[in-house]
C-alpha positions in Angstrom: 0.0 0.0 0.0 2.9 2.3 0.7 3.4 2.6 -3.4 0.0 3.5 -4.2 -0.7 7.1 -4.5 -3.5 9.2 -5.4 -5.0 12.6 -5.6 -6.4 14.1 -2.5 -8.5 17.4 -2.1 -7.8 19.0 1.3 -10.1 20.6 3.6 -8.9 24.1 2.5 -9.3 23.5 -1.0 -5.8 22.5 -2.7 -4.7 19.0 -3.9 -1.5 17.3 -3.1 -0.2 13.7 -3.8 -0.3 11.5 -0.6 1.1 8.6 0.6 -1.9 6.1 1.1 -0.5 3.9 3.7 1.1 6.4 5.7 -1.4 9.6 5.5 -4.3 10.2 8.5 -7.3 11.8 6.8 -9.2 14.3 9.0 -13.2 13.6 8.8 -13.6 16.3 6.3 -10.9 15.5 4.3 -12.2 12.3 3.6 -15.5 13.7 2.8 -13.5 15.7 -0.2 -11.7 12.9 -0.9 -15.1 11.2 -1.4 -16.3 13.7 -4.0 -13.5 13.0 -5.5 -13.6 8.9 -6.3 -17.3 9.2 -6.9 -16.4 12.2 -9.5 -14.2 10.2 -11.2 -16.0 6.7 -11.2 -19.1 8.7 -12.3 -16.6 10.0 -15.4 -16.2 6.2 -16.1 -17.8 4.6 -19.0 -20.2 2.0 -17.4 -20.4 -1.5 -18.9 -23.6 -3.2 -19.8 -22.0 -6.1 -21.2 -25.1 -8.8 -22.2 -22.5 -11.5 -21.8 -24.5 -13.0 -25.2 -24.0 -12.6 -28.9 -26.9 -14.6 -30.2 -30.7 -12.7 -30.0 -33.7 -14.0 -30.7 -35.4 -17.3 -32.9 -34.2 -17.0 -36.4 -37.7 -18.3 -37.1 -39.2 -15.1 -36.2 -37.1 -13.5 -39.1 -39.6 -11.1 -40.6 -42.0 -10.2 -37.8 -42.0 -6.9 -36.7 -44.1 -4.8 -34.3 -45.7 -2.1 -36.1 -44.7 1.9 -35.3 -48.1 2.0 -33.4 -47.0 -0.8 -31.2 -43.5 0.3 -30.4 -44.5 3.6 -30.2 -46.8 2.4 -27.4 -44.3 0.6 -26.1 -42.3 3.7 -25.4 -45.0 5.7 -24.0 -45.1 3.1 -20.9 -41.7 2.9 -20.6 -40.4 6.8 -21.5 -42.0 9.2 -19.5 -38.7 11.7 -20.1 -40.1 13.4 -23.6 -36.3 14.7 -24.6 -35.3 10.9 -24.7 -38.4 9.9 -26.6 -37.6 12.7 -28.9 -33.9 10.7 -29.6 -35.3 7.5 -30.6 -37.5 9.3 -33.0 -34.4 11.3 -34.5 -32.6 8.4 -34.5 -35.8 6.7 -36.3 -36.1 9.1 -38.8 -32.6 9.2 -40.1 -32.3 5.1 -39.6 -35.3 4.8 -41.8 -34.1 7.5 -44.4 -30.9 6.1 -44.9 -32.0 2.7 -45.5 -34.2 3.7 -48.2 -32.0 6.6 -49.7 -28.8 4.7 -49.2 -29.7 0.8 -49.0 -32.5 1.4 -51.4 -34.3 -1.2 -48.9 -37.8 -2.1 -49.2 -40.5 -1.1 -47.2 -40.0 -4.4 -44.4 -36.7 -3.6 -44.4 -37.1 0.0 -43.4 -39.1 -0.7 -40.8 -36.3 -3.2 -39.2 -34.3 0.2 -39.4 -36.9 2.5 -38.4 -38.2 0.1 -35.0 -34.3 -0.6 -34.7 -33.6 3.2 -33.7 -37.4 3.6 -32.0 -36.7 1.0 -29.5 -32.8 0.9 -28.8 -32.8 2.9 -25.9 -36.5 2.3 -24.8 -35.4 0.3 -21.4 -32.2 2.8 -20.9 -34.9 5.2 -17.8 -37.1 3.2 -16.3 -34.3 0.1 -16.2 -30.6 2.0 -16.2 -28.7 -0.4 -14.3 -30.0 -3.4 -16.8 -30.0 -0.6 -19.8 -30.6 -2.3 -23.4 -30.9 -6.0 -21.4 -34.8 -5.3 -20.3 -35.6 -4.0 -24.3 -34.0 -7.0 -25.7 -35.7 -9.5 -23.2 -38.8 -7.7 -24.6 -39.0 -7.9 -27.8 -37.7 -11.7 -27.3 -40.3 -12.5 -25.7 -42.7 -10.5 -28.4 -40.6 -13.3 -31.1 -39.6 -10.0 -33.0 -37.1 -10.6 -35.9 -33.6 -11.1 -34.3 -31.6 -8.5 -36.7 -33.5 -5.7 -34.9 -32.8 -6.7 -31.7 -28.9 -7.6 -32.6 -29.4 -4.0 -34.0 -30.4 -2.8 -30.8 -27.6 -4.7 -28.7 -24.7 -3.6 -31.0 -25.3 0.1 -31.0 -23.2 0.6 -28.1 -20.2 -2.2 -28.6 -17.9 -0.7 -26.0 -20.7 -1.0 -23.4 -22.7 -3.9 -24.4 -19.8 -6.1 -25.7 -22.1 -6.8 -29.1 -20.4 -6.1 -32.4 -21.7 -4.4 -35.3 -22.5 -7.0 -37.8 -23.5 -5.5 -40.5 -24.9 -2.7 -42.4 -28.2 -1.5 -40.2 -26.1 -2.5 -37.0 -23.0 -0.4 -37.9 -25.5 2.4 -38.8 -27.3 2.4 -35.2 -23.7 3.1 -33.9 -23.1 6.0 -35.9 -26.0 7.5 -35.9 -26.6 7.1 -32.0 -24.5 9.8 -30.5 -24.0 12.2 -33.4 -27.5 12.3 -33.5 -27.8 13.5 -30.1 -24.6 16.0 -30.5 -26.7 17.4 -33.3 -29.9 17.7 -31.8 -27.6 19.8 -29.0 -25.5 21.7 -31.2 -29.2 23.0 -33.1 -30.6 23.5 -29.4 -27.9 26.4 -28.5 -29.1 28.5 -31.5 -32.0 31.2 -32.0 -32.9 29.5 -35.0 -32.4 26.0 -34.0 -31.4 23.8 -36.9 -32.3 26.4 -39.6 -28.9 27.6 -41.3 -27.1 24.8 -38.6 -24.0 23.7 -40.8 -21.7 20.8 -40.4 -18.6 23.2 -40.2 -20.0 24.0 -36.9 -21.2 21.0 -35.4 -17.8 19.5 -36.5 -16.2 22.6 -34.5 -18.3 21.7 -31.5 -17.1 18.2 -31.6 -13.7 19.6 -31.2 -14.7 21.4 -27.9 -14.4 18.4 -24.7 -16.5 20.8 -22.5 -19.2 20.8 -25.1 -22.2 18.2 -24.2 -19.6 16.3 -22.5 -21.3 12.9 -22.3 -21.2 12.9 -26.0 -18.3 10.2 -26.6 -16.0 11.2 -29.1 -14.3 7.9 -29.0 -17.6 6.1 -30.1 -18.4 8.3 -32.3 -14.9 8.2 -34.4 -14.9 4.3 -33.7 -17.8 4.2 -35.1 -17.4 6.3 -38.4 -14.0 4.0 -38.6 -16.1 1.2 -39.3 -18.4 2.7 -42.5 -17.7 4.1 -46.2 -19.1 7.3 -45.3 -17.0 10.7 -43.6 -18.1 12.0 -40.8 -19.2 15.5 -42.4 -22.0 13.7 -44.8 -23.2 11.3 -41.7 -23.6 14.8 -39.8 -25.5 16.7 -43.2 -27.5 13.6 -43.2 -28.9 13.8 -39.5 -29.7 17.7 -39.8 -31.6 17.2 -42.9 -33.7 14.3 -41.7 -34.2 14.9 -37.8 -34.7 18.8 -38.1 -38.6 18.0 -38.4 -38.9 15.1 -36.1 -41.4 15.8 -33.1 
């Protein structure tokens, strides 16, 4: 113990390294010390790992709920309207980009659509079993099992699922950018009229902006598509600007 060190925030305000086996913390300075750890563990990227790679009963490969349904579904589970509002951006530009891009047909585009409706459906009422709960659900519902693999893989660094293909990769990159987006338009008079990429790109540059935003996901996951980050970011402000 002698060996380890760490940072320590004193009772009159300045830090100093201390020896951890040999240093006598005063009440209060452990109460700083305190607010430090649970700073820093709360700065941590938590792990939701499903400890599973496999989803769903390829027999159910084609049923799907309808929009109603999940929408429904979201209502019970969702009171928080901003985060409803995210999995309908992320709807809208998962559903757009399947038919502008993957010229998919109309089943396909609603794999996309219900993909990004539901994938972070469990994430308030359940947090600690975030993206486990959805994906129980819609097992148990026999929905077809790319939407939910969709759903498990767009967080790969948290939910230990990897992108597989196309539609899963997609979810990834469109996941936080779309939020970042939705936050860059939010700090302007005019919202997302006139909002160019130039500046969302320059906000991505700036840590202290929407801080929770993870850059490293978000360059991980442009890393693993054919598309650059500026036209992924045109693409989410011209098809989320009118979601509601």
């Amino acid at each position: 113990m002698q060996d380890l060190f760490y940072m320590q925030i004193t009772a009159v305000g300045y830090y100093k390294i201390v020896n951890f086996g040999k240093q006598t913390f005063l009440p209060g300075e452990m109460g700083f010390l305190l607010i430090i750890i649970l700073r820093y563990l709360k700065s941590l990227p938590m792990s939701h790992d499903l400890g599973r790679n496999i989803f769903g009963d390829p027999a159910n490969a084609g049923n799907l709920m309808t929009i109603e349904e999940a929408n429904a579904l979201l209502n019970e589970w969702v009171p928080n309207e901003r985060l409803r509002l995210h999995m309908k951006q992320v709807a809208a530009v998962m559903k757009a980009w399947a038919i502008e891009k993957e010229n998919a047909d109309e089943q396909t585009a609603l794999k996309w659509e219900l993909a990004g409706l539901l994938h972070d459906a469990d994430w308030e009422k359940y947090p600690d079993d975030h993206c486990r709960i959805i994906i129980e659900e819609l097992e148990k519902r026999n929905i077809d099992p790319e939407v939910i693999h969709c759903i498990a893989s767009h967080g790969p660094g948290y939910f230990g699922v990897e992108p597989n293909n196309t539609m899963d990769k997609m979810i990834y990159a469109f996941d936080e950018l779309s939020g970042f987006v939705h936050a860059a338009a939010l700090i302007r008079p005019t919202r997302y009229e006139g909002l160019e990429v130039k500046s969302v790109l320059k906000r991505l540059k700036a840590p202290a902006f929407a801080a929770q935003v993870s850059r490293a996901d978000i360059n991980d996951a442009i890393s693993r598509i054919n598309t650059p980050l500026e036209e992924i970011i045109q693409f989410i402000i011209d098809h989320q600007k009118d979601v509601s």
